[in-house]
ROTOR-785553 format. One record per residue (C-alpha): x, y, z. Coordinates in pm, 1 decimal. Example, Ala and Ser with C-alpha at 12.3 -4.5 7.8 and 13.67 -1.06 7.14 Angstrom:
BEGIN
+----------+----------+----------+
!       xx !       yy !       zz !
+----------+----------+----------+
!   1230.0 !   -450.0 !    780.0 !
!   1367.0 !   -106.0 !    714.0 !
+----------+----------+----------+
***
This chain:
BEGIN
+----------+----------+----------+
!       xx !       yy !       zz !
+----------+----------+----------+
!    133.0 !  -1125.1 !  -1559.3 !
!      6.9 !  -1356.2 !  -1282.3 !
!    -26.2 !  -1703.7 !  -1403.7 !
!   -387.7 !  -1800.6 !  -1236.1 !
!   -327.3 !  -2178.0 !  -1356.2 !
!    -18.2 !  -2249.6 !  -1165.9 !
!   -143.4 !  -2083.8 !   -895.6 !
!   -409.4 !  -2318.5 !   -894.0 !
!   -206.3 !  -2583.8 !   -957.8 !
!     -3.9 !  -2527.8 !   -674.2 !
!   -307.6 !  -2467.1 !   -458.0 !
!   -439.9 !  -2789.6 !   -516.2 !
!    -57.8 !  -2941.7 !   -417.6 !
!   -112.6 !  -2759.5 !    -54.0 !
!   -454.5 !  -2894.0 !    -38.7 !
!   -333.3 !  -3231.3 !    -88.9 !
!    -66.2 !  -3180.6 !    114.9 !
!   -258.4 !  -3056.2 !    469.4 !
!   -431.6 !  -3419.7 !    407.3 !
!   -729.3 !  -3282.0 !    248.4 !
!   -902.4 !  -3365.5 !    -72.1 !
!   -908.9 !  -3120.2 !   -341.1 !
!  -1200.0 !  -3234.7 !   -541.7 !
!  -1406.8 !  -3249.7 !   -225.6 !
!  -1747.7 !  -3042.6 !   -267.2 !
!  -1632.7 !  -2765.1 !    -52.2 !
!  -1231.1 !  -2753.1 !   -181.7 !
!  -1325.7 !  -2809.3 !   -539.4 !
!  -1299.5 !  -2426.6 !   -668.1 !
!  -1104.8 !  -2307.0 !   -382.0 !
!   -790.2 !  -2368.2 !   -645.0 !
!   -915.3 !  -2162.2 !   -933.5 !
!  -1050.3 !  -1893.7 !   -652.7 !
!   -751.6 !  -1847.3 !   -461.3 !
!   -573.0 !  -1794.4 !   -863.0 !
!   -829.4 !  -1517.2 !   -933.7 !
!   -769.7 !  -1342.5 !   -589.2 !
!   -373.3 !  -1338.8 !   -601.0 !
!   -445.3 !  -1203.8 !   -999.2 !
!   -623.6 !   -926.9 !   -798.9 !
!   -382.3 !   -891.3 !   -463.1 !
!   -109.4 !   -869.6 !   -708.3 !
!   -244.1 !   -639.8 !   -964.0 !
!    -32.5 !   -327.8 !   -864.3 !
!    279.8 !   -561.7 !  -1044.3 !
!    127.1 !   -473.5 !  -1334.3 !
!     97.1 !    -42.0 !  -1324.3 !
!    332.9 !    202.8 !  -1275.4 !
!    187.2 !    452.9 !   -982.5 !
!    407.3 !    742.5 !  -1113.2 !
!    201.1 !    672.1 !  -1461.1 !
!   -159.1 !    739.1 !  -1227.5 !
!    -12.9 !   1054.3 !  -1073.7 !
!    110.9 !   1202.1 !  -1352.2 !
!   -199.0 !   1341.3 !  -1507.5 !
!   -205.1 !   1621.3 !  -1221.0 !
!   -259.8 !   2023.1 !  -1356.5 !
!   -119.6 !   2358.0 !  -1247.2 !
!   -206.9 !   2494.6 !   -941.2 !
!    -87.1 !   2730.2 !   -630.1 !
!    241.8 !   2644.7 !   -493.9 !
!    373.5 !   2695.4 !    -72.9 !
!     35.0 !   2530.7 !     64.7 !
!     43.9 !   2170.3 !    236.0 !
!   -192.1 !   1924.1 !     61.2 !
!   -282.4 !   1653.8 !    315.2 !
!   -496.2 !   1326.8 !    304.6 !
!   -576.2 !   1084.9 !    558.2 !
!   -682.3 !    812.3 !    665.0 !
!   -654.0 !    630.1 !    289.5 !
!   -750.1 !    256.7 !    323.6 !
!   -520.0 !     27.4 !    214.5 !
!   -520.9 !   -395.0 !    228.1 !
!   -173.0 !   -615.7 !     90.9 !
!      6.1 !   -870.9 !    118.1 !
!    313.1 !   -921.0 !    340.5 !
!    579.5 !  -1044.3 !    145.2 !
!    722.6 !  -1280.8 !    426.0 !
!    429.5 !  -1510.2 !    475.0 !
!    118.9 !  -1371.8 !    205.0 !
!   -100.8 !  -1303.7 !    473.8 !
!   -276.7 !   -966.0 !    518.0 !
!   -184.2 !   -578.0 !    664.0 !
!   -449.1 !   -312.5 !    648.7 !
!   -467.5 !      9.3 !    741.4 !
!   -450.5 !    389.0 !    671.1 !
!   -198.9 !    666.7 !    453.0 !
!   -180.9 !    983.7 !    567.6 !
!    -26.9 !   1203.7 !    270.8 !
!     94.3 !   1561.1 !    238.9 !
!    295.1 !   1729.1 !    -15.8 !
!    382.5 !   2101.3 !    -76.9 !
!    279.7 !   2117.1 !   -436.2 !
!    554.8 !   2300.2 !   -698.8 !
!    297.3 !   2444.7 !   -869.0 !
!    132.1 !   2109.2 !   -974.9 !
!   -135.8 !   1926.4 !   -825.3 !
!   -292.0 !   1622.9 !   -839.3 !
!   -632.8 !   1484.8 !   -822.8 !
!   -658.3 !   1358.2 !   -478.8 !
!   -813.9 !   1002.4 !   -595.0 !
!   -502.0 !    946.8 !   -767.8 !
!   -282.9 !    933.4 !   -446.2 !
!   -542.3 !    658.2 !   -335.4 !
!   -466.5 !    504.9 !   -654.6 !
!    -78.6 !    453.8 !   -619.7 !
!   -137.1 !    376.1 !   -281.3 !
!   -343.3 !     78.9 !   -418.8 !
!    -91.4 !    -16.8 !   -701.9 !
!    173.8 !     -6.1 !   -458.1 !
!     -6.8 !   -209.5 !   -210.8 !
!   -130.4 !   -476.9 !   -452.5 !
!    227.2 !   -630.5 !   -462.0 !
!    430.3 !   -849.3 !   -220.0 !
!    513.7 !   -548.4 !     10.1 !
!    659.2 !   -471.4 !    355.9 !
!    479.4 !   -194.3 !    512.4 !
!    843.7 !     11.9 !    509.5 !
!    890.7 !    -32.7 !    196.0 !
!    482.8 !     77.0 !    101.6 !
!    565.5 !    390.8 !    304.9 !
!    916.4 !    518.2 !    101.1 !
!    795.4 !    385.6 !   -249.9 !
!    478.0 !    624.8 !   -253.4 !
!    648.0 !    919.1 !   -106.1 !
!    915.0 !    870.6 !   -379.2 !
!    650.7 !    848.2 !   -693.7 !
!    470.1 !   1141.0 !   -522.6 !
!    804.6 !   1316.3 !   -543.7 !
!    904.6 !   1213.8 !   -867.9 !
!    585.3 !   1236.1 !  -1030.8 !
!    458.8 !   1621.3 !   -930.7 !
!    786.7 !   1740.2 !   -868.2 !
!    656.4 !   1875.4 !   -480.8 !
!    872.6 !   2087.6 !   -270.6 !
!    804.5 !   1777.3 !    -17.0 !
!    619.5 !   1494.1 !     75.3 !
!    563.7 !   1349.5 !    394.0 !
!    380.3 !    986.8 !    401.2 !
!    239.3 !    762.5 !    779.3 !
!    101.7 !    449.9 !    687.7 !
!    -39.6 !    268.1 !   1016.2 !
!   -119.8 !    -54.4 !    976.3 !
!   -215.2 !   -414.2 !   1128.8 !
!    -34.6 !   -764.0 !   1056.7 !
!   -196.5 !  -1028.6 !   1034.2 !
!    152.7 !  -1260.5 !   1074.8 !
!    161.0 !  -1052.7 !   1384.0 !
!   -192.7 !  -1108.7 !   1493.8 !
!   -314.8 !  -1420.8 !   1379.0 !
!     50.0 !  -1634.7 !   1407.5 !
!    411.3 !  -1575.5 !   1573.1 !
!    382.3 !  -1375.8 !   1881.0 !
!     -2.7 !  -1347.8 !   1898.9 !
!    -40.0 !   -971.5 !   1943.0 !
!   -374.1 !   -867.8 !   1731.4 !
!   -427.6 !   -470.0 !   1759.3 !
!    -62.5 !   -433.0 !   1742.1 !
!    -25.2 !   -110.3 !   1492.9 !
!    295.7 !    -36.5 !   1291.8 !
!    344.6 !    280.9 !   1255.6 !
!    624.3 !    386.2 !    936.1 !
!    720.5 !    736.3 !    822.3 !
!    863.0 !    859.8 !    492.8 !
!    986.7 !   1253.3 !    450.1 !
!   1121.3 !   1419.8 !    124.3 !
!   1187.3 !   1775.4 !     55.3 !
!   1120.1 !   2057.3 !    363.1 !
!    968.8 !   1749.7 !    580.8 !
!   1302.1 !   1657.7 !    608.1 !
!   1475.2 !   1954.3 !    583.3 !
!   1266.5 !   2130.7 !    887.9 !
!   1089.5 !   2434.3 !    655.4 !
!    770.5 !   2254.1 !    671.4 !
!    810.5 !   2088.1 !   1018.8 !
!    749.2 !   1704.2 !   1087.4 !
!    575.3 !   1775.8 !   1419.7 !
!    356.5 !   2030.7 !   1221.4 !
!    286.7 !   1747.7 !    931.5 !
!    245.9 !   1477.3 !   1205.2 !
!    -34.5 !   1706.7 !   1387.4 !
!   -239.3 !   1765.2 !   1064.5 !
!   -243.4 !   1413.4 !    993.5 !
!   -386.8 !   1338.8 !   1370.3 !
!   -660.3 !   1555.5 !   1308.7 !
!   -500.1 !   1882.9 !   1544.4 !
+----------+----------+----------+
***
């Protein structure tokens, strides 16, 4: 469980220690707000994504289910600042589906933790995997960093592009460069 209070505690420390003064009109709450938005950015700590995708049903096995372009916002783990972007999913059911929100919902637990985008991309192809038992699973996530944008080497725009395969992705029955084109929209 996040601990808002120490968060804001610690806030207040950084705010004092940039020279600032943390009961000033304007940095007053900024403490106790920046405790209730980490309680939020770090929600996913507290769920188990496998847990959201297990309530699937039966359904047709063989056929590629693919989503894209699922919105996603965390936190990088090296420096707590912000990458965004999109999922694409696909997975060859085993004769059980999922409701489609729910992929968007492990996405989102995963991504409301101290993440690397590399890490984001195996961990929901593995609880897709794990959870409906597919035949395969193929996850993109494409995504901007802020510590890459904003800081460092300057670069905003810069995409990161990460890939995950399980099952035929991997193996070559479903083929990667078929996966890859139904995710681009061809």
């Amino acid at each position: 469980m996040v601990d808002r209070a120490k968060i804001a505690e610690a806030v207040r420390r950084i705010i004092e220690a940039i020279g600032e003064d943390p009961q000033r009109e304007g940095l007053a709450e900024t403490p106790r707000r920046i405790g209730d938005m980490y309680a939020y950015f770090f929600s996913g700590l507290e769920r188990d994504p496998v847990e959201v995708l297990r309530s699937g049903f039966q359904g047709e096995k063989d056929e590629p289910v693919i989503l894209r372009d699922i919105p996603f916002y965390s936190l990088c783990e090296h420096h707590f600042l912000p990458f965004y972007g999109v999922a694409h999913v696909g997975y060859i059911p085993n004769g059980r589906l999922v409701g489609i929100s729910k992929i968007a919902r492990a996405l989102d637990i995963l991504a409301r933790r101290p993440q690397i985008q590399e890490r984001l991309t195996r961990q929901l192809a593995d609880c897709i995997l794990e959870a409906l038992d597919a035949d395969g699973v193929g996850v993109v996530v494409e995504a901007e960093h802020l510590c890459l944008s904003m800081r460092g080497a300057h670069k905003p725009g810069t995409r990161v592009v990460t890939f995950a395969v399980q099952g035929p992705f991997r193996k070559g029955t479903f083929a990667r460069s078929e996966f890859l084109a139904l995710v681009q929209g061809r």
